[in-house]
TORKOL-4160 file (C-alpha; in steps of 0.2 Angstrom, whole numbers, padded with zeros to 4 digits, m for minus):
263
<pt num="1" X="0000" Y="0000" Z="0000"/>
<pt num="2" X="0007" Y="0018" Z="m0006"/>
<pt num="3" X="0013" Y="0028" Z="0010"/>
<pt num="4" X="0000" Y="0042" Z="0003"/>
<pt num="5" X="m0015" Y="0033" Z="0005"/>
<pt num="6" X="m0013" Y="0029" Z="0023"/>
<pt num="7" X="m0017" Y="0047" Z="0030"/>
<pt num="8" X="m0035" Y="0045" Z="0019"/>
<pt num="9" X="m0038" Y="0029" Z="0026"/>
<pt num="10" X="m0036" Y="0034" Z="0043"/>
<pt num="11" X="m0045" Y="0049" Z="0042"/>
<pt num="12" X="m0060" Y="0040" Z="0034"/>
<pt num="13" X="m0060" Y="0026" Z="0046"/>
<pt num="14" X="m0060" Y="0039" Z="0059"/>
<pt num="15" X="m0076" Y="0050" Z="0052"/>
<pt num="16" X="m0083" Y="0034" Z="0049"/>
<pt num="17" X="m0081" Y="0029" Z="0067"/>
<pt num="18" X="m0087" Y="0047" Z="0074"/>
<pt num="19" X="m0104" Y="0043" Z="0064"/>
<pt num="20" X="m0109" Y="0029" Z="0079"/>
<pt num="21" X="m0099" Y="0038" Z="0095"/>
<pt num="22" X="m0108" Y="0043" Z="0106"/>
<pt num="23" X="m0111" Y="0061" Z="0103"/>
<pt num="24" X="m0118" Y="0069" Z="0122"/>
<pt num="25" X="m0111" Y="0082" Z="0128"/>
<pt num="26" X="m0103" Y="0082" Z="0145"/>
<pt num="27" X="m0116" Y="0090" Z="0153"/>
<pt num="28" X="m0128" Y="0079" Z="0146"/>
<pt num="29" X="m0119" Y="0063" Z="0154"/>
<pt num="30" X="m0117" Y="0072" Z="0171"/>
<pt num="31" X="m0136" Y="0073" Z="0172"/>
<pt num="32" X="m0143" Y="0058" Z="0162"/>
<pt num="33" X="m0130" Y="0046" Z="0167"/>
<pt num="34" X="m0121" Y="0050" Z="0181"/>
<pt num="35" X="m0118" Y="0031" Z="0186"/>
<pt num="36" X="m0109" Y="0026" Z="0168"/>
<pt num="37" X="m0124" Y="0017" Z="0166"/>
<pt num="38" X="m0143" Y="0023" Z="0160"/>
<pt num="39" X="m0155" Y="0015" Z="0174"/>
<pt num="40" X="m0172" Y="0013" Z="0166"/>
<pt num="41" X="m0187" Y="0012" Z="0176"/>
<pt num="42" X="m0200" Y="0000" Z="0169"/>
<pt num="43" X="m0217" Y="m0004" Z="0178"/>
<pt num="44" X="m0219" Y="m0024" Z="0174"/>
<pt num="45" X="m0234" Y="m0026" Z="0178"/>
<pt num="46" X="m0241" Y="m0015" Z="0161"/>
<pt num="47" X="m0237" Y="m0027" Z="0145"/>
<pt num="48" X="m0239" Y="m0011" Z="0133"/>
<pt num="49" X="m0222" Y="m0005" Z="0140"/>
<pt num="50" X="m0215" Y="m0020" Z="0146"/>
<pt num="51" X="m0216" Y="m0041" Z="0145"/>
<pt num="52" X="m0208" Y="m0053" Z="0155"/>
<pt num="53" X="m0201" Y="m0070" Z="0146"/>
<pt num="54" X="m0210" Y="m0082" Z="0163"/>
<pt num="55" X="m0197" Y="m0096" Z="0159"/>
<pt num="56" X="m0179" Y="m0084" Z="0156"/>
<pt num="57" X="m0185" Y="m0068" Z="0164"/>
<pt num="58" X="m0180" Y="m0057" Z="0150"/>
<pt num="59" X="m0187" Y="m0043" Z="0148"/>
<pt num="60" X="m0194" Y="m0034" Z="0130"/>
<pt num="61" X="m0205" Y="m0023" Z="0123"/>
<pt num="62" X="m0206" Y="m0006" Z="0119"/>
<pt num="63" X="m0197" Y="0005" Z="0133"/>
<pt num="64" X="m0184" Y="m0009" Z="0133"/>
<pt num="65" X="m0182" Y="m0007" Z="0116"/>
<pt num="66" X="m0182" Y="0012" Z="0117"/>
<pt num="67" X="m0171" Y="0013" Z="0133"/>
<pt num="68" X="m0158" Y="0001" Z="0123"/>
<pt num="69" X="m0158" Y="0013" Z="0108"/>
<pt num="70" X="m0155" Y="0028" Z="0121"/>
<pt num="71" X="m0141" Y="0019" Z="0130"/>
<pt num="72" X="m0132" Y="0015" Z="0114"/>
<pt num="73" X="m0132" Y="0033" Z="0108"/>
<pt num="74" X="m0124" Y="0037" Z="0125"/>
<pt num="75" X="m0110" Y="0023" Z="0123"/>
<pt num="76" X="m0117" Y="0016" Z="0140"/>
<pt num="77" X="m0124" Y="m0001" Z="0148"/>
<pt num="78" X="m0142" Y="m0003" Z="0148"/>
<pt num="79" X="m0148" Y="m0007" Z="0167"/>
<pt num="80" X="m0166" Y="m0010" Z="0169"/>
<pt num="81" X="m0173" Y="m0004" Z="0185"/>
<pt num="82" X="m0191" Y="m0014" Z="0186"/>
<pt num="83" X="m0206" Y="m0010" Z="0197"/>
<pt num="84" X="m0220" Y="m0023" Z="0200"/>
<pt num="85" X="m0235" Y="m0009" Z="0198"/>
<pt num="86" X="m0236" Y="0012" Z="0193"/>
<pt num="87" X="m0238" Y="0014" Z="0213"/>
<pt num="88" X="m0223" Y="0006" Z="0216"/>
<pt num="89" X="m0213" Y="0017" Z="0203"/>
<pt num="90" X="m0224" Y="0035" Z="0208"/>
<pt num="91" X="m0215" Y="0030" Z="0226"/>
<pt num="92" X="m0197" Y="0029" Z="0218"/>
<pt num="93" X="m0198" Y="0048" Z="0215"/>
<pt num="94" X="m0186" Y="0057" Z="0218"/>
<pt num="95" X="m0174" Y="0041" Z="0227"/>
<pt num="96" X="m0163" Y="0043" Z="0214"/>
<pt num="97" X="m0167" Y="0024" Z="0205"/>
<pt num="98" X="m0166" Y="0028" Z="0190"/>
<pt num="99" X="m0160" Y="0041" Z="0177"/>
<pt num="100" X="m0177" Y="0039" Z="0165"/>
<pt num="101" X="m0193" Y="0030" Z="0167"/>
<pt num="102" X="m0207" Y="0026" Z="0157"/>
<pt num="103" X="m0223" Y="0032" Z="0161"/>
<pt num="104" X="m0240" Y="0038" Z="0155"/>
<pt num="105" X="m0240" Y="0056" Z="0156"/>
<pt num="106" X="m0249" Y="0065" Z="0168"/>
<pt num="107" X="m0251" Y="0081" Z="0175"/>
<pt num="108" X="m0252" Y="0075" Z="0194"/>
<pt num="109" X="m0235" Y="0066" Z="0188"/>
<pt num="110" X="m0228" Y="0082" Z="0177"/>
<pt num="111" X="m0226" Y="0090" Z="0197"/>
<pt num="112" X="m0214" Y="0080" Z="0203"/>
<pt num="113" X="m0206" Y="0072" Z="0186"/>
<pt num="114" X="m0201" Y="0079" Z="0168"/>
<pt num="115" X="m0208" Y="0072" Z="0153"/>
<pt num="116" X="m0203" Y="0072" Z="0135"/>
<pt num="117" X="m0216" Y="0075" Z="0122"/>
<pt num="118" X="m0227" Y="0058" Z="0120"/>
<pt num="119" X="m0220" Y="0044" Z="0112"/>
<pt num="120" X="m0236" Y="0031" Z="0112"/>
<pt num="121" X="m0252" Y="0034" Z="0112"/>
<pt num="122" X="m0263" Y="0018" Z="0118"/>
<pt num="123" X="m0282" Y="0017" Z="0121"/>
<pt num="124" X="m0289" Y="0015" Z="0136"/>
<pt num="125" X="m0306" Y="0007" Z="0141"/>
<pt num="126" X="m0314" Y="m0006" Z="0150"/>
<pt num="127" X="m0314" Y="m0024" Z="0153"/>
<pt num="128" X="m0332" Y="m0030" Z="0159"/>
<pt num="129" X="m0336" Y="m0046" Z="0167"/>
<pt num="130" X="m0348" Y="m0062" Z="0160"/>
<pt num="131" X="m0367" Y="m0054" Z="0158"/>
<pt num="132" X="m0363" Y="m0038" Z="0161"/>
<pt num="133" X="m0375" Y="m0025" Z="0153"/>
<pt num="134" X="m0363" Y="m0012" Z="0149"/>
<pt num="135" X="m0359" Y="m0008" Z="0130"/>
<pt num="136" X="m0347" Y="0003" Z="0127"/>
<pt num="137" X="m0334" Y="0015" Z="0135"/>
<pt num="138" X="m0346" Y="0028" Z="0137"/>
<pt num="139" X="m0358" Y="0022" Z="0147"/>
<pt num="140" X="m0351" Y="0017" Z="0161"/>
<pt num="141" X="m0349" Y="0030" Z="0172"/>
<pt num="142" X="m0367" Y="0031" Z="0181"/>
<pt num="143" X="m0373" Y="0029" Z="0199"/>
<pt num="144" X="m0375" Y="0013" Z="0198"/>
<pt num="145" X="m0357" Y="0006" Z="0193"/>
<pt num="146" X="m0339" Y="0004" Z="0202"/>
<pt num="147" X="m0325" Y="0004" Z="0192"/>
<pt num="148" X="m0308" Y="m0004" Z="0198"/>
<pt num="149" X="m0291" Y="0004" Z="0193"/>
<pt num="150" X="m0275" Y="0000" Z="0197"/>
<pt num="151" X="m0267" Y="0011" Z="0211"/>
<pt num="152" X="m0260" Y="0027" Z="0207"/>
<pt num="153" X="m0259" Y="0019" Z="0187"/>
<pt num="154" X="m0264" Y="0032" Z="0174"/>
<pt num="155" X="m0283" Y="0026" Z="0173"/>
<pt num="156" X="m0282" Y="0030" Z="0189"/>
<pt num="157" X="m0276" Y="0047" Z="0188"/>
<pt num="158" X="m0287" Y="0054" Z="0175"/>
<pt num="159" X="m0303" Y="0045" Z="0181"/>
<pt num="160" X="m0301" Y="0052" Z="0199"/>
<pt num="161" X="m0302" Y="0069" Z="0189"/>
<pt num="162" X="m0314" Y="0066" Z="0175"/>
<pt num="163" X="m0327" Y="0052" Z="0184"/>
<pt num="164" X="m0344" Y="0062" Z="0184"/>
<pt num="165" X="m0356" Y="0047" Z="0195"/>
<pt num="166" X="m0345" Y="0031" Z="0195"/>
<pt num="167" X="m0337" Y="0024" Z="0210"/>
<pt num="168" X="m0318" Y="0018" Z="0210"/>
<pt num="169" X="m0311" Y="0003" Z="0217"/>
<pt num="170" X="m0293" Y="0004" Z="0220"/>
<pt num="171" X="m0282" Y="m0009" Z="0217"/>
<pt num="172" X="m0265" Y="m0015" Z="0213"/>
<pt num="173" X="m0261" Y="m0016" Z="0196"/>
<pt num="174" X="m0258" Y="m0034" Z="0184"/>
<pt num="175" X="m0270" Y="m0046" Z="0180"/>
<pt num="176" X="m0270" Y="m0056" Z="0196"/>
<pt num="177" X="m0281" Y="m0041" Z="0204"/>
<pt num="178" X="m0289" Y="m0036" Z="0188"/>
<pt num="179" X="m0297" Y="m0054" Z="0187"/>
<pt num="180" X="m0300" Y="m0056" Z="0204"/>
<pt num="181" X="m0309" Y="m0040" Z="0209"/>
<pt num="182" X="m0320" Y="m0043" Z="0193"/>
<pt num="183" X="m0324" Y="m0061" Z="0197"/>
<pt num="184" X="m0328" Y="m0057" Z="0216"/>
<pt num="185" X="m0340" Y="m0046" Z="0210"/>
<pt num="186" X="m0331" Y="m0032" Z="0218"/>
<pt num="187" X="m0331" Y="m0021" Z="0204"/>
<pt num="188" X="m0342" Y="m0021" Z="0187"/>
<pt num="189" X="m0327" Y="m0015" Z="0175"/>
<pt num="190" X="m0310" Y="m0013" Z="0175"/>
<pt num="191" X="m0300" Y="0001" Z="0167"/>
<pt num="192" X="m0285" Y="0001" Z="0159"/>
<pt num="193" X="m0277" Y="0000" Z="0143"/>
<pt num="194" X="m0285" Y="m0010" Z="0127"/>
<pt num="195" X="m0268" Y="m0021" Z="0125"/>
<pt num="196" X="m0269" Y="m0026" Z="0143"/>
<pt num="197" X="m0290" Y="m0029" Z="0144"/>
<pt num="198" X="m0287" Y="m0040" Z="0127"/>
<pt num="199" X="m0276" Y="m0050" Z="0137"/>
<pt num="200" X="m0284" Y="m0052" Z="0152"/>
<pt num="201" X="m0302" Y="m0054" Z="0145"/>
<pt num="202" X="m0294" Y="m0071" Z="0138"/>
<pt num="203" X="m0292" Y="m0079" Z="0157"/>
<pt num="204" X="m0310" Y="m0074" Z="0160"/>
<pt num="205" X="m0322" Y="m0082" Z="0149"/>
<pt num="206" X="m0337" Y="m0072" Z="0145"/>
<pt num="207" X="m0331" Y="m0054" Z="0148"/>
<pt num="208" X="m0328" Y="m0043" Z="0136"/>
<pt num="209" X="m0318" Y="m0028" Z="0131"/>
<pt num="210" X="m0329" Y="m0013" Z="0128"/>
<pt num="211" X="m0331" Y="m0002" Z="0112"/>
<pt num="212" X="m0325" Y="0016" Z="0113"/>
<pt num="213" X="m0312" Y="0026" Z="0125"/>
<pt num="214" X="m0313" Y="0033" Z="0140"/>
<pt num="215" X="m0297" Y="0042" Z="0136"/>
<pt num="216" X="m0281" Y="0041" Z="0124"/>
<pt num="217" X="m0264" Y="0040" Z="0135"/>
<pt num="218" X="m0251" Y="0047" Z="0131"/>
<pt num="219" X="m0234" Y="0037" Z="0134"/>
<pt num="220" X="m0217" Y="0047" Z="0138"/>
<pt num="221" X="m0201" Y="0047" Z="0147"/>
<pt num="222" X="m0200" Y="0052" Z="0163"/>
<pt num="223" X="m0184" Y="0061" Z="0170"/>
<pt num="224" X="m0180" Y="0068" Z="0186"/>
<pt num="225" X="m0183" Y="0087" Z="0189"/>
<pt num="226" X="m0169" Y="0099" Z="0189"/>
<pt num="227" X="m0159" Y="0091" Z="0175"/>
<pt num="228" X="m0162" Y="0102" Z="0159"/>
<pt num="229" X="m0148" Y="0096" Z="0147"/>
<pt num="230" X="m0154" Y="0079" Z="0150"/>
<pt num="231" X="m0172" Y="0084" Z="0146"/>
<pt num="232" X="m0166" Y="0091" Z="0129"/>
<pt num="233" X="m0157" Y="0077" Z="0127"/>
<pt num="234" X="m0171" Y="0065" Z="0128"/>
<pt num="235" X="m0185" Y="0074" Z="0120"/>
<pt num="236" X="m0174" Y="0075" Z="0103"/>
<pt num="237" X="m0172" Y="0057" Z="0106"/>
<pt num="238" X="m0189" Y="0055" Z="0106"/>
<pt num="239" X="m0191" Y="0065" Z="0089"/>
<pt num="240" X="m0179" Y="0056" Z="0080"/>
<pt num="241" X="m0185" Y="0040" Z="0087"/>
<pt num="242" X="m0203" Y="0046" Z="0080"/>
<pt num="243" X="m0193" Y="0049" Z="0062"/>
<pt num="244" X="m0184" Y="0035" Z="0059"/>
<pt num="245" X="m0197" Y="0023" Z="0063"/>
<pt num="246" X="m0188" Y="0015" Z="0079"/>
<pt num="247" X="m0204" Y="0018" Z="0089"/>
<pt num="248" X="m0217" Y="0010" Z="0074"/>
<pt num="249" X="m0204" Y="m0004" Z="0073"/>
<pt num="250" X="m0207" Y="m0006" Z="0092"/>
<pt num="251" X="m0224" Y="m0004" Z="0093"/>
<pt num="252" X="m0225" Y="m0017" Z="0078"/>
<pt num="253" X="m0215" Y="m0031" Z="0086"/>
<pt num="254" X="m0222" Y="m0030" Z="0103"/>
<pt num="255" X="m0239" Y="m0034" Z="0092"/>
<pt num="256" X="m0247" Y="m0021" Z="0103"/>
<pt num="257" X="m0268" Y="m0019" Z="0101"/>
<pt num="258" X="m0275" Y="m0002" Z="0098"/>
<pt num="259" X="m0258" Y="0008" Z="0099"/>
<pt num="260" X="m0247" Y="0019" Z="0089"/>
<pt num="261" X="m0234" Y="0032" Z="0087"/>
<pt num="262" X="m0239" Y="0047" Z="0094"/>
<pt num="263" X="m0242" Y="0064" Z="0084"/>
């Protein structure tokens, strides 16, 4: 090889390898991850973010997919930080467990968290036990009917606020107390999002996913306050995980019911 070619062969290999370094800012890693590592908090018991492999314990989905793709533009180890419910998460505020976390947006939350612009949006309605006379998302709130929510979950939050004549039942989120408090009677409809409610209605013969919405929530990363660069950081990840279609590919392989990129 001719002397004079090795400079331009260096110098291309170089650019070439700038193109996948990481590219944050020092003041960007001081805030977003400050351990070497990004620590993602993930709430396990909501299968539109996350799903658990029961045999190897793996974990995959959506926000593992995104919260790989935002550790491997920062050139660090992925470290999953999981929760067994959105109580259990609301709780971690402010512990310093986690650099991001992924979670519905809410404006009860948006006081003690950041959030980047929504990522997901996902339908949210009800899951309705054998012989029930409801018949669609609308109809339910009236006098007459309780509807169980998973503590301090999204559903709950927005339904606390919105709920005109309904009572709530509180309860803890994942489908051990979704089926339970609809079988004992307990509560005549469960709210939550329609992924989850498909899923659960197939352990309960009979009941039935209602038509409609009660509401459309808005999926987004949570970061904790006081931490600007960071917030930049991830919103523009956000955009350019909206544009070059790692969110719809994510969306697409988790086979996620009545989801989609948001706006």
């Amino acid at each position: 090889m001719k002397r004079s070619l090795i400079p331009a062969i260096c110098i291309a290999a170089l650019l070439g390898g700038c193109a996948f370094a990481p590219n944050a800012p020092p003041a960007v890693r001081n805030e977003l991850v400050p351990t070497g590592k990004l620590r993602v908090g993930l709430i396990l018991s909501n299968q539109v973010l996350v799903a658990k492999d029961p045999k190897t314990g793996e974990l995959s989905g959506v926000t593992v997919s995104l919260g790989k793709a935002l550790a491997e533009r920062l050139g660090v180890p992925f470290e999953p930080v999981g929760y067994p419910n959105p109580a259990a998460l609301a709780k971690s505020f402010g512990a310093n467990e986690w650099d991001i976390a992924f979670l519905a947006f809410d404006p009860a939350r948006a006081q003690e968290v950041d959030f980047s612009p929504p990522y997901m949006v996902v339908d949210n309605t009800y899951l309705v036990p054998p012989g029930s006379s409801l018949q669609s998302a609308d109809a339910a709130d009236r006098p007459d009917v309780r509807i169980a929510v998973p503590e301090r979950s999204a559903p709950d939050l927005f339904l606390s606020r919105n709920l005109k004549a309904a009572q709530l039942v509180r309860v803890p989120g994942g489908a051990d107390s979704a089926l339970e408090v609809l079988r004992s009677g307990r509560a005549d409809a469960y709210a939550e999002n329609a992924h989850m409610l498909s899923l659960y209605s197939q352990r309960l013969p009979g009941s039935r996913v209602l038509e409609g919405r009660y509401t459309v929530i808005q999926h987004a990363i949570a970061l904790p306050k006081g931490r600007p660069a960071a917030a930049q950081y991830v919103r523009q990840f956000v955009q350019n995980a909206k544009n070059d279609g790692t969110i719809r590919d994510a969306i697409g392989n988790a086979n996620l019911r009545r989801a989609s990129v948001a706006p």
